[in-house]
N, C-alpha and C positions, 0 to 999 in steps of 0.2 A: 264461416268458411270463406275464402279469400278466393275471388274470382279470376282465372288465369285465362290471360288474354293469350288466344292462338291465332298466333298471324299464319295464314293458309301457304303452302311450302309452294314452288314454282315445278311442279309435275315432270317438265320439262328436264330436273338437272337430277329425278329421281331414277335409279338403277337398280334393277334386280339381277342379280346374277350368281350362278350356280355354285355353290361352295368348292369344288374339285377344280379351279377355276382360280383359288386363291393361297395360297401356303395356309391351308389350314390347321396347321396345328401352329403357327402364330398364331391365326384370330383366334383359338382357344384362347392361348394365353392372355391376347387382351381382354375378351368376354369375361373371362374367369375373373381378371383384375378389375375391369370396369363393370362388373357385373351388378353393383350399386345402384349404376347410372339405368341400367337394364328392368332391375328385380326390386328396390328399394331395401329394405330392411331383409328381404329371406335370402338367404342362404343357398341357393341356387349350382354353388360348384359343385357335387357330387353329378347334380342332373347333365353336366358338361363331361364326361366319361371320355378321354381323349377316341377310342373307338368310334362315336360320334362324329370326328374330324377327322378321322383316316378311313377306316373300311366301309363306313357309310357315306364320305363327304357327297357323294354321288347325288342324295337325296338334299341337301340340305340348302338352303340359298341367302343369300348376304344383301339388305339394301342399303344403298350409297347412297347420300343428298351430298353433291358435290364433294364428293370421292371421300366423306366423313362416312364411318358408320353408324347408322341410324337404327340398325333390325336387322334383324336375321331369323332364319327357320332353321331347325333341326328336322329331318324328316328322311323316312327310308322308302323306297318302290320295289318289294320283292318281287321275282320272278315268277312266285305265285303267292295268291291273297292277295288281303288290303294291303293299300299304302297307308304308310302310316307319321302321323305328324308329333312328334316328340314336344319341342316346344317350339314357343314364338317369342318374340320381344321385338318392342319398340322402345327408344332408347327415350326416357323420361321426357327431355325436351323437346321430344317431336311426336309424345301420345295425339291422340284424337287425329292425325292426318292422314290417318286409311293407311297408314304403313303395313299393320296386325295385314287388313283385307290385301291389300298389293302381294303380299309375301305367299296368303295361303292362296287365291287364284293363281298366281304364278305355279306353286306346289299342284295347283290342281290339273293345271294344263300340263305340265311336265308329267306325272302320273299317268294323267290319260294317254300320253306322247309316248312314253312307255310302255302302254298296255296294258294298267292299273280300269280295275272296274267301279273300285271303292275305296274310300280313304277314308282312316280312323284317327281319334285324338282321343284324349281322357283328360276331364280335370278331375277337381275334389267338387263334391258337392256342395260345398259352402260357397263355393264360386258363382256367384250371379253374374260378373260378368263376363267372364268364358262361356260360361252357357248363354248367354243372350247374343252374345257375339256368334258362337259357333250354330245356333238357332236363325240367324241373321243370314248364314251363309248357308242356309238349306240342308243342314245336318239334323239328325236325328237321337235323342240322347237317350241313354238309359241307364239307370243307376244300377251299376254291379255289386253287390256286397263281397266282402272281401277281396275285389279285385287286384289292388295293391302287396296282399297278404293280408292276416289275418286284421281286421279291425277299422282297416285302412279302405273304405268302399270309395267309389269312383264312378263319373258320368263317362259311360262309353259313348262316343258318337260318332254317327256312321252316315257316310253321303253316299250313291253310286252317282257313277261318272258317266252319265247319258251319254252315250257317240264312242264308246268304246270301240 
């Protein structure tokens, strides 16, 4: 396996910023088309529901590494319950530089800013590194069966948001 040199990004030119804040239902479009560059090989546009970009953009947040898009979150803060985090991506060229963590702290602070007391995510079980990652950020997981629907079980994870 072929060792990828990652030259560490300059923090400085890194941006988080709120999806309702961009023409979101453009960046669908390019997500959707660039979504390769995102997801590799899966097939990821269904999980892109334009709904996502318009009635929830609210939750959702975009990072820029010199006004390129690098990441972005998909995420909702209802008015009551958990907030909840749909999905994440870092765009292939820019893995391992804390973007994933940038994205979900930002989600975390905006939640709590909100009035969120807890925030939820789900992967697939098979997922080692969603779960090590979402274990990293002080989430709690639990494997649901059939959570998905029938067959399809899922790591529920759950943080509260101390200083509510």
């Amino acid at each position: 396996m072929a060792v990828v040199d990652i030259t560490p990004i300059d923090r400085t030119h890194l941006v988080i910023s709120p999806l309702d804040e961009v023409d979101s239902l453009e960046l669908r479009d390019f997500l959707v088309g660039e979504q390769q560059k995102f997801w590799g090989e899966r097939d990821l546009s269904e999980d892109h529901d334009p709904f996502w970009f318009r009635q929830l953009a609210a939750g959702g947040l975009v990072a820029r590494y010199k006004n390129e898009i690098v990441g972005y979150l998909l995420g909702v803060v209802p008015k009551e319950g958990p907030a909840f985090i749909h999905l994440v991506a870092a765009r292939d060229d820019f893995r391992g530089q804390g973007i994933g963590r940038e994205l979900y702290t930002a989600f975390l602070d905006r939640a709590r800013s909100f009035g969120a007391s807890e925030v939820q995510a789900t992967t697939e079980p098979e997922n080692a590194g969603a779960i090590s990652f979402h274990s990293s950020l002080g989430f709690e997981g639990e494997r649901i069966p059939d959570y998905a629907g029938a067959g399809r079980d899922r790591v529920l994870f759950s943080r509260a948001l101390n200083g509510h």
